[in-house]
C-alpha positions in Angstrom: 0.0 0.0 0.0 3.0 2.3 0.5 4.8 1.5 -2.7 2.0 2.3 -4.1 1.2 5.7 -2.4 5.0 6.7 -3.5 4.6 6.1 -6.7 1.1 8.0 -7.5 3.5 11.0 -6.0 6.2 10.4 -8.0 4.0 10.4 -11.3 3.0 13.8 -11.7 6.3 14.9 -11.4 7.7 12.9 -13.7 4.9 14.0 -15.7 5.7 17.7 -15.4 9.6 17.2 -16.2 8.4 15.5 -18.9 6.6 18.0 -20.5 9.1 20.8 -19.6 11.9 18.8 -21.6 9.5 18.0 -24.6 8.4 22.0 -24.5 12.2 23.2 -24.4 12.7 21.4 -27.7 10.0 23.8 -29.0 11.7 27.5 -28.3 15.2 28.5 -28.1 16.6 31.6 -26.0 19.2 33.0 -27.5 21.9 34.8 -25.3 22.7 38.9 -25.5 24.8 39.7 -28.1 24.6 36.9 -30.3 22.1 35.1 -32.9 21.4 31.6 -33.8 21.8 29.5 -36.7 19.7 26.4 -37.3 20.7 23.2 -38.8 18.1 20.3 -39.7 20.0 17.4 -40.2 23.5 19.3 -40.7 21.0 21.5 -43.5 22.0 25.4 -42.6 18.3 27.0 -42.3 17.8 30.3 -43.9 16.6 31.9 -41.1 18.8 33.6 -37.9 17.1 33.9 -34.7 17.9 37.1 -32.7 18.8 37.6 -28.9 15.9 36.6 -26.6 12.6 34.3 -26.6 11.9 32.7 -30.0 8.7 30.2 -30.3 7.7 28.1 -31.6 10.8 25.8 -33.7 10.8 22.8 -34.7 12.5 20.3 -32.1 14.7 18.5 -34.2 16.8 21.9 -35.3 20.0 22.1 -33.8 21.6 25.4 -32.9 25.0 27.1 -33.0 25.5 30.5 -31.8 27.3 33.3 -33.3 28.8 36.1 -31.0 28.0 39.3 -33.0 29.3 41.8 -30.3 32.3 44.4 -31.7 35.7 42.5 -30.8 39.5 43.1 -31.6 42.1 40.8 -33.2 45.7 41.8 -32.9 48.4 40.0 -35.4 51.9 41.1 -35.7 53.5 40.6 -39.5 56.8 41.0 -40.8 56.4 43.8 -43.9 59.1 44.2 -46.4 59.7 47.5 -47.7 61.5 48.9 -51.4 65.0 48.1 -49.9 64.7 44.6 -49.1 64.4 45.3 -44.9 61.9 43.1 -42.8 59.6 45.5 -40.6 57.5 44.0 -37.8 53.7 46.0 -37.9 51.6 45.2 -34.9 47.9 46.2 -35.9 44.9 45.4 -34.4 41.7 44.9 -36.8 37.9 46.2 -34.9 35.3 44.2 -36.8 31.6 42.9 -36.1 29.9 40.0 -37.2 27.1 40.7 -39.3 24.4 38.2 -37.3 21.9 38.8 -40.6 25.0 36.6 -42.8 25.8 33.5 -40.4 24.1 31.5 -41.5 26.2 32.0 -45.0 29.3 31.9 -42.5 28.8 28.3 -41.1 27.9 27.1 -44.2 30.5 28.2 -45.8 33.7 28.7 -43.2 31.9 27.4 -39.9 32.1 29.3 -36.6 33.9 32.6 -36.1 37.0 31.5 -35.3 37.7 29.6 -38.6 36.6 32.8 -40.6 39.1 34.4 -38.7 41.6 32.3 -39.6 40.8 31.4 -43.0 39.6 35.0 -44.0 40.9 38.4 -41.9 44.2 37.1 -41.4 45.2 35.7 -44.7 44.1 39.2 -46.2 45.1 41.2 -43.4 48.7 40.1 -43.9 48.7 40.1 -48.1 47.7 43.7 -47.5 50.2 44.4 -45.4 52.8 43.5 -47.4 51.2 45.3 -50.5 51.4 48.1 -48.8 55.4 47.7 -47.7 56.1 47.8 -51.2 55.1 51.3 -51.3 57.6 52.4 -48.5 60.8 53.6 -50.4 62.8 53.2 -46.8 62.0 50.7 -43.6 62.6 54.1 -41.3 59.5 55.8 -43.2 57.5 53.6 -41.7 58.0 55.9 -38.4 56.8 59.1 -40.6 53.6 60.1 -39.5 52.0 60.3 -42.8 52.9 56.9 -43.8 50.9 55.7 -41.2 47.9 57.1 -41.7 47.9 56.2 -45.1 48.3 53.0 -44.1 45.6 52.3 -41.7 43.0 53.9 -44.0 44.5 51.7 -46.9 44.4 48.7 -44.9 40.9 49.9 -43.3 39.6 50.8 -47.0 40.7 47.3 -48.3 39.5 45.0 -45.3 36.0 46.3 -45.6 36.0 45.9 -49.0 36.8 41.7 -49.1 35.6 41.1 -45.4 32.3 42.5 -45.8 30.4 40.5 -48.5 31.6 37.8 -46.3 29.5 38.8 -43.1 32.2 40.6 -40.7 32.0 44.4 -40.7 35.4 46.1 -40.1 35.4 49.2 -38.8 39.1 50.1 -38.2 42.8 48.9 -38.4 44.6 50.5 -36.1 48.1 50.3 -36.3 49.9 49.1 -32.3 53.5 48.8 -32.9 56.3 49.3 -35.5 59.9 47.5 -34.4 62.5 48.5 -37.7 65.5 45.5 -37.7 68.3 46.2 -35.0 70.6 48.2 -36.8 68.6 50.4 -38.1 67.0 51.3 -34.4 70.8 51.4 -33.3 71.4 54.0 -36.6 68.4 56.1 -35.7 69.4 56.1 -32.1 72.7 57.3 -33.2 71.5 60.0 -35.3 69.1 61.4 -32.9 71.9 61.2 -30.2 73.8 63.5 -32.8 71.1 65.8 -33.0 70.3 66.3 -30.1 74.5 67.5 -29.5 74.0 69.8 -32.5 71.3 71.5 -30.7 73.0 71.4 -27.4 75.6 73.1 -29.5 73.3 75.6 -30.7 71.8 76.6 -27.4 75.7 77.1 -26.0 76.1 78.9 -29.3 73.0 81.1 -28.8 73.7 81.4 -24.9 77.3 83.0 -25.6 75.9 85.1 -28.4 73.1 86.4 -26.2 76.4 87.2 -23.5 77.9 89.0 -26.4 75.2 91.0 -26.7 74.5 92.1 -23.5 78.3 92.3 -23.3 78.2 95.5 -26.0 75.2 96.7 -24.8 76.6 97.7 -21.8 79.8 99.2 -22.7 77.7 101.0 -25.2 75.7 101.7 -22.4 79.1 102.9 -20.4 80.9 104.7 -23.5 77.4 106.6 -23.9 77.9 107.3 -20.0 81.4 108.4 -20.5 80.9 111.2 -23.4 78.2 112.5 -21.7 80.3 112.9 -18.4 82.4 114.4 -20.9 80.0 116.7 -22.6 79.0 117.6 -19.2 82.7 118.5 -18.1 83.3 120.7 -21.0 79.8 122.7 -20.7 81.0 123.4 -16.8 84.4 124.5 -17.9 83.1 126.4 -20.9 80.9 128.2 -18.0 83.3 128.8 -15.9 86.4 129.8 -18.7 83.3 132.4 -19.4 82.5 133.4 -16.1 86.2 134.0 -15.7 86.1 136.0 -19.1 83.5 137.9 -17.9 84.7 138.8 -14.6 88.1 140.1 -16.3 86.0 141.9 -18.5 84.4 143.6 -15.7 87.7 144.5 -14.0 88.6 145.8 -17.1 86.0 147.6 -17.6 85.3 148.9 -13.8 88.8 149.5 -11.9 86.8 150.5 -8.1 85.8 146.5 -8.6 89.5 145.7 -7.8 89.6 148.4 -4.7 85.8 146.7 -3.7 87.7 142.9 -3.7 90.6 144.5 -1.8 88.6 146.1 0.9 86.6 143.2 1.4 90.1 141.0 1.9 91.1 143.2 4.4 88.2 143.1 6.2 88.8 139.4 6.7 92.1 139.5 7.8 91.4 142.5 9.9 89.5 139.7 12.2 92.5 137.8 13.0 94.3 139.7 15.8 97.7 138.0 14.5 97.5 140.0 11.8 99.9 142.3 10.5 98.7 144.4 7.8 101.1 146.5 5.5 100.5 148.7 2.2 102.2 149.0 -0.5 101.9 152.3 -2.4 99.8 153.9 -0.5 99.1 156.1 -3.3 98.2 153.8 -5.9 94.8 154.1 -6.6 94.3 150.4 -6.3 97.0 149.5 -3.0 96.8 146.2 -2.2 97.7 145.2 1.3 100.4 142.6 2.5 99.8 140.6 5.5 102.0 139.8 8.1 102.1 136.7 10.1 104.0 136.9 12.8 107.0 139.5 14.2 110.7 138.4 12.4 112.8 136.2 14.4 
């Protein structure tokens, strides 16, 4: 009577699981960022199911899911240029599968990877070396013009074969350049000499500037000098003309003689060691004589 109690229980869950693993073969939830493909009987279907709930399918499809988010491959390629020298180019390619073409993509390359593989890269790396043979010299490939000619080119020409083939490209971006050792080495060298010329320059242009300022100033001092000098000669010029003048009014006015004399007098009249003497008293200009001290 207990089995039998246990197992009435036991039926109508097995009956639900049942039905939920019958039903799941009758929708399909596809992940964010991706569609589905369906395959009936390894047939590729025609249609692509997007992200999300789709219902109702047929249980016996199969499914195989394509990642369609924007992703980044990176390759590194050895590009030869005009004169015969082996460049290593690190780019990295930004592409997108286009989910409306994978169907077309697993039937004809299979998942992502192998269209990778058998498509981007083969082409990424034939352009790359179509593109060295333009470069005349392996150190042009530093020149900033050369690359960005050469990501548009390589841009340009990976959307044009990658494209009708279900993988959008949307840039190819160049990472790295690394020229062979001894031209890095030659380069190093060069810009090491450069950058001595120009240290030579600046000392060149420092002393110059010293120069400069060396001559200004004694420019500045000469300029200094004659004016002293100009200056020197007006105050002698005055006083050579006060003089002039002065003898010119003696000349001209003898009682200014007698006036000079009386006023000398009266200045030596203050010192009480004074001796004062005349000489021609009748002169009309006598000049007096003084006397220090008594003879010994």
């Amino acid at each position: 009577m207990a089995d039998k109690i246990s197992i009435a229980k036991f039926i109508p869950v097995a009956f639900i699981i049942l039905i939920l693993v019958i039903g799941s073969r009758f929708w399909v939830s596809v992940p964010a960022g991706h569609v589905a493909v369906a395959t009936l009987f390894g047939e590729v279907q025609t249609n692509t199911y997007k992200e999300g709930l789709n219902i109702p399918v047929n249980p016996l499809l199969k499914f195989h899911l394509f990642d369609v988010r924007e992703k980044t491959h990176f390759e590194q390629a050895s590009v030869p240029s005009q004169d015969q020298l082996q460049t290593k180019i690190d780019v990295s390619v930004q592409y997108r599968l286009n989910g409306e073409m994978a169907n077309n993509i697993l039937q004809d390359t299979g998942d992502i990877d192998s269209m990778i593989t058998v498509q981007l890269v083969p082409k990424l790396r034939s352009l790359l070396r179509e593109q060295g043979k333009s470069i005349r010299r392996a150190e042009d490939f530093f020149l900033e013009e050369t690359q960005e000619r050469l990501q548009v080119d390589l841009t340009s020409g990976m959307q044009e074969y990658l494209e009708p083939k279900g993988i959008n490209v949307s840039a190819v971006l160049i990472r790295d350049i690394s020229l062979p050792p001894f031209i890095t080495k030659a380069i190093e060298a060069k810009k090491e000499r450069e950058q001595e010329v120009e240290k030579q320059k600046a000392e060149l242009e420092r002393y110059k500037t010293e120069q400069q300022q060396l001559i200004a100033q004694a420019e500045a001092q000469k300029q200094a000098a004659e004016e002293e000098a100009e200056k020197r000669k007006l105050l002698a010029d005055a006083q050579a003309y006060e003089i002039e003048k002065i003898n010119e009014a003696i000349g001209n006015n003898p009682n200014y003689v007698k006036l000079q004399a009386l006023e000398a007098l009266k200045s030596i009249s203050k010192d009480p060691a004074s001796k004062i003497y005349f000489i021609d008293g009748d002169s009309a200009q006598p000049l007096p004589l003084m006397h220090m001290s008594e003879p010994k």
